[in-house]
C-alpha positions in Angstrom: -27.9 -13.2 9.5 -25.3 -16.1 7.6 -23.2 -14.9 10.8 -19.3 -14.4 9.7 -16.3 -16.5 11.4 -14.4 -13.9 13.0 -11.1 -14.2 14.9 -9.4 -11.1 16.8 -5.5 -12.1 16.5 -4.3 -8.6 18.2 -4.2 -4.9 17.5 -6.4 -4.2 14.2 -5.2 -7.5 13.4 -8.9 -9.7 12.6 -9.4 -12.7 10.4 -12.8 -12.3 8.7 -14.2 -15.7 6.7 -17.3 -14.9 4.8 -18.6 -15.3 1.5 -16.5 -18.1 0.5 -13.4 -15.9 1.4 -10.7 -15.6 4.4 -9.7 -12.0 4.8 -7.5 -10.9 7.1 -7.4 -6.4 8.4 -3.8 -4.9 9.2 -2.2 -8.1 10.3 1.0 -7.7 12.7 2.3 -11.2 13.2 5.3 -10.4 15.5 6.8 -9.7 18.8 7.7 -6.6 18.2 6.9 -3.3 15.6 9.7 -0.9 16.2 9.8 0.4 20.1 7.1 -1.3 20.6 6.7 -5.1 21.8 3.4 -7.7 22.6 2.2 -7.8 25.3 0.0 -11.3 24.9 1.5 -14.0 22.9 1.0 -14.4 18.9 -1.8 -16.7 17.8 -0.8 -20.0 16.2 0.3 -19.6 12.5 -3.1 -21.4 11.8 -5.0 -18.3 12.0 -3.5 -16.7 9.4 -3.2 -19.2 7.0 -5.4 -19.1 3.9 -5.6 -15.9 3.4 -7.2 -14.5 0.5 -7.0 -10.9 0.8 -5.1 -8.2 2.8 -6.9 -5.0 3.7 -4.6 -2.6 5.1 -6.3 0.6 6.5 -3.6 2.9 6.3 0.2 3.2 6.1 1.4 3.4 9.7 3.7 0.9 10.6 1.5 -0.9 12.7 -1.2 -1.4 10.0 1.0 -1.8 7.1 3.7 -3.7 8.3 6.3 -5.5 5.6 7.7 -8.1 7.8 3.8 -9.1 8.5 3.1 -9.3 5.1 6.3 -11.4 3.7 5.0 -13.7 6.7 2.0 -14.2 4.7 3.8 -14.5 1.5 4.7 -11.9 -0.7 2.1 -13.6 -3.7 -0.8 -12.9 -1.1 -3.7 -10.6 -2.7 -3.2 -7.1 -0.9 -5.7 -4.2 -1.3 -4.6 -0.7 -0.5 -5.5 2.9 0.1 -5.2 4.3 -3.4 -1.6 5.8 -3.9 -0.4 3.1 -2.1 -0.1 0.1 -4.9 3.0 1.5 -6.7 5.1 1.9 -2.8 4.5 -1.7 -1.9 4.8 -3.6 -5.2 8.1 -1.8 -5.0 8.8 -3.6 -1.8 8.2 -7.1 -3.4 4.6 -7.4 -3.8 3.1 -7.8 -6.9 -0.2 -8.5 -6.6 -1.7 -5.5 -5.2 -5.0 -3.5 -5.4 -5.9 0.4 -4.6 -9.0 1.6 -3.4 -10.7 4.9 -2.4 -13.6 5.7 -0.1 -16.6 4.9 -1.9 -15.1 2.9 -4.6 -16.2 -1.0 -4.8 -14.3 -4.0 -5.7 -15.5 -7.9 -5.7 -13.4 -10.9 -5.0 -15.8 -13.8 -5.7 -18.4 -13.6 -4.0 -17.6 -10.6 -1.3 -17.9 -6.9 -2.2 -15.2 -4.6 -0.4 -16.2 -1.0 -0.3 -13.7 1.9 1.3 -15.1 3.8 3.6 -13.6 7.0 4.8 -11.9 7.4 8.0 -10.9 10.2 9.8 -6.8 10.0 10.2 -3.4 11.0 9.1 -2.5 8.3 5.9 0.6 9.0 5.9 3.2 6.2 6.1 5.5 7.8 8.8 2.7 9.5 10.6 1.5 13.5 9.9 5.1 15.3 10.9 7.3 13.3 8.6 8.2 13.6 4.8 9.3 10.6 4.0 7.3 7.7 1.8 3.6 8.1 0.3 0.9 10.2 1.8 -2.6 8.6 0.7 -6.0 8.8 2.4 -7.2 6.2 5.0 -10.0 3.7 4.9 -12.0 1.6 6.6 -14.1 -1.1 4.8 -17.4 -2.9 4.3 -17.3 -5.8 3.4 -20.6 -7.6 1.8 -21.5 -11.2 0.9 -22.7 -14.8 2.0 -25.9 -12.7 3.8 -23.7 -10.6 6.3 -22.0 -7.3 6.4 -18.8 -6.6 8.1 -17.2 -2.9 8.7 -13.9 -2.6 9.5 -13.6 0.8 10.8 -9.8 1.1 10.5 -8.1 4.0 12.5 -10.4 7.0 12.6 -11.9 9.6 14.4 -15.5 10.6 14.4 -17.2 11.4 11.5 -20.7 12.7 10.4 -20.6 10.4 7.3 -20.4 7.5 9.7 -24.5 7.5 10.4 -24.8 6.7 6.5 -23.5 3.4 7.1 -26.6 3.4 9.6 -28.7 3.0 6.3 -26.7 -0.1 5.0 -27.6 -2.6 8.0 -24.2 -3.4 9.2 -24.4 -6.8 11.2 -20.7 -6.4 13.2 -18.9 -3.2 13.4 -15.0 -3.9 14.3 -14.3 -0.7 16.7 -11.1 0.7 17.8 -11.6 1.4 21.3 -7.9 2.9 22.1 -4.4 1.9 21.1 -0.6 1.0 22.2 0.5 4.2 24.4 -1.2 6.2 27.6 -2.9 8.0 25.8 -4.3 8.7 22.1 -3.5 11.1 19.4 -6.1 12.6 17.1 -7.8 10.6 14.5 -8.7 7.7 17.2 -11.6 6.4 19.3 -11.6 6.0 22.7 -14.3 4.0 24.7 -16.8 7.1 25.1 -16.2 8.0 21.0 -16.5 4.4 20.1 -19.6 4.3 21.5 -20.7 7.4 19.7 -19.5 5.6 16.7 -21.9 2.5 17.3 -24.9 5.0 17.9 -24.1 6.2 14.4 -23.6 3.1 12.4 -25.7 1.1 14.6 -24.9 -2.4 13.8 -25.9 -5.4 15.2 -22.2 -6.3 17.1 -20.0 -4.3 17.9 -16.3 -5.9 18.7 -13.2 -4.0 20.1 -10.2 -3.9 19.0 -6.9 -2.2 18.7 -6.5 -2.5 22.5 -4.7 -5.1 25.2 -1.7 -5.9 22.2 1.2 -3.3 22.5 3.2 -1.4 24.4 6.2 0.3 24.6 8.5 -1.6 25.8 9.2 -1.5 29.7 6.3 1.1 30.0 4.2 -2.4 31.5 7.1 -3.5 33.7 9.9 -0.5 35.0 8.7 1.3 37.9 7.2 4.5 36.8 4.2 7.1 37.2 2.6 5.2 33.6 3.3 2.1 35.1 -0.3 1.3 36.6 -2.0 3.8 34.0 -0.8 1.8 31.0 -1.6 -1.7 32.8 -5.1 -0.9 33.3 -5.4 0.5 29.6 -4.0 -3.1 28.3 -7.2 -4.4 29.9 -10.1 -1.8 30.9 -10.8 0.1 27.2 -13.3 -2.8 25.9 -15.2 -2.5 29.3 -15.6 0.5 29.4 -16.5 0.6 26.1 -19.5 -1.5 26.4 -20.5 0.2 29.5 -21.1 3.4 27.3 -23.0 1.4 24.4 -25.0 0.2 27.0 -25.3 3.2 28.6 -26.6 4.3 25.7 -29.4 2.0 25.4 -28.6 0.8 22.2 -29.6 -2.3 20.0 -26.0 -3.1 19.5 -24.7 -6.2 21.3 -20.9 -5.8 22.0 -18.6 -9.1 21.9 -15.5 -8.6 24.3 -13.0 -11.0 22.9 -9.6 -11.0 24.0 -6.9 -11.1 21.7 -5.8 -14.0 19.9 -9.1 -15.6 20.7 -12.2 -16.3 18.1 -14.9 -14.1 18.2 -18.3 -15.2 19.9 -20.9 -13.0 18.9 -23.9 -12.9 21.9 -27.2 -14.0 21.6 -29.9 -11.4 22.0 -30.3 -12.7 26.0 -26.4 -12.5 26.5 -24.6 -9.7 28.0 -21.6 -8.5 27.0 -18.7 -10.4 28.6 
């Protein structure tokens, strides 16, 4: 495998170089994203720049976030959840791209491919009636000898072992989120590993974990107070505890965030 250069900045937040290109998934490049604030510091401005692309998963504010995106510059190639492109040009961005599950697209050299997922699209979330309502994604990308899936935020779903066909080298995995405990249409470290069984790729690395938090729910005294420190830190672990559990083929590269992402040889566990 031409392995990818990978970087987990936070959140769903990754920087993916490969095939000639610098992509970069959901990025949240701030302190805070409405009640919620960081918890770890924000990676240097370094790791976001050059960005080619933009994939953003779905609408939620935490995966399509404005102020994150005029960071990057408002001329930055963005690709979207079809439905999507006519909202966010609106918003001052004009160079933006819509894509469905199954649908294909090439930028140079890479080939970007939706792949369903298994959530509310929705920009304020599935109770609300305000903004656009589109499907979510996650994506595969392909080029340079490698294959990267970005899973996005999903649930399970049976379609999920077709992408066992397609070889996936690393498999970016939500293994739980910002709050005590998860809504529907998410993984936690016992479904992500049910994931991996089905895609089986070759790595497997966490994210959308150890980033946010509502704020004070880390530091006033309260019942969630130890629950939610542990979740900032334990979901990962646990997470490759089940895939290994498991006995599966899939090596799984802990990487905490803001950090680059070393993926294990075949003699090195998982950190």
């Amino acid at each position: 495998m031409a392995s990818p250069e990978l970087h987990f900045l936070g959140h769903s937040t990754v920087r993916v170089e490969m095939a000639g290109r610098t992509v970069l998934t959901d990025p949240l490049l701030t302190t805070t994203v409405g009640l919620l604030r960081r918890v770890v510091p924000l990676p240097d401005a370094a790791t976001w720049a050059g960005v080619d692309l933009v994939l953003i998963s779905h609408l939620h504010g935490d995966h399509l976030h404005l102020p994150s995106l005029r960071t990057l510059g408002t001329g930055t190639r963005i690709l979207v959840p079809r439905g999507a492109g006519h909202w966010l040009r609106g918003r001052g961005f004009p160079d933006v791209g819509e894509l469905s599950a199954g649908e294909t697209i090439s930028d140079g050299d890479l080939r970007i491919t939706g792949v369903r997922a298994e959530h509310s699209g929705h920009r304020w979330g599935p109770r609300s009636t305000h903004g656009p309502a589109t499907e979510s994604l996650g994506f595969l990308l392909e080029g340079g000898g490698a294959s990267v899936y970005a899973c996005g935020d999903t649930g399970l779903f049976d379609g999920m072992a077709v992408l066992g066909e397609r070889a996936v080298d690393v498999a970016l995995v939500p293994v739980w989120g910002w709050g005590p405990s998860l809504g529907p249409g998410h993984l936690d470290p016992v479904s992500a590993a049910e994931a991996v069984a089905r895609v089986r790729p070759r790595f497997a690395v966490p994210v959308h974990w150890g980033t946010l938090a509502v704020a004070g729910m880390t530091s006033v005294p309260s019942p969630l107070r130890a629950r939610m420190r542990r979740l900032l830190v334990d979901p990962p672990r646990s997470f490759a505890t089940e895939v290994a559990a498991r006995g599966l083929g899939t090596l799984v590269a802990i990487t905490e965030p803001g950090r680059r992402v070393v993926l294990p040889g075949p003699t090195t566990a998982a950190a």
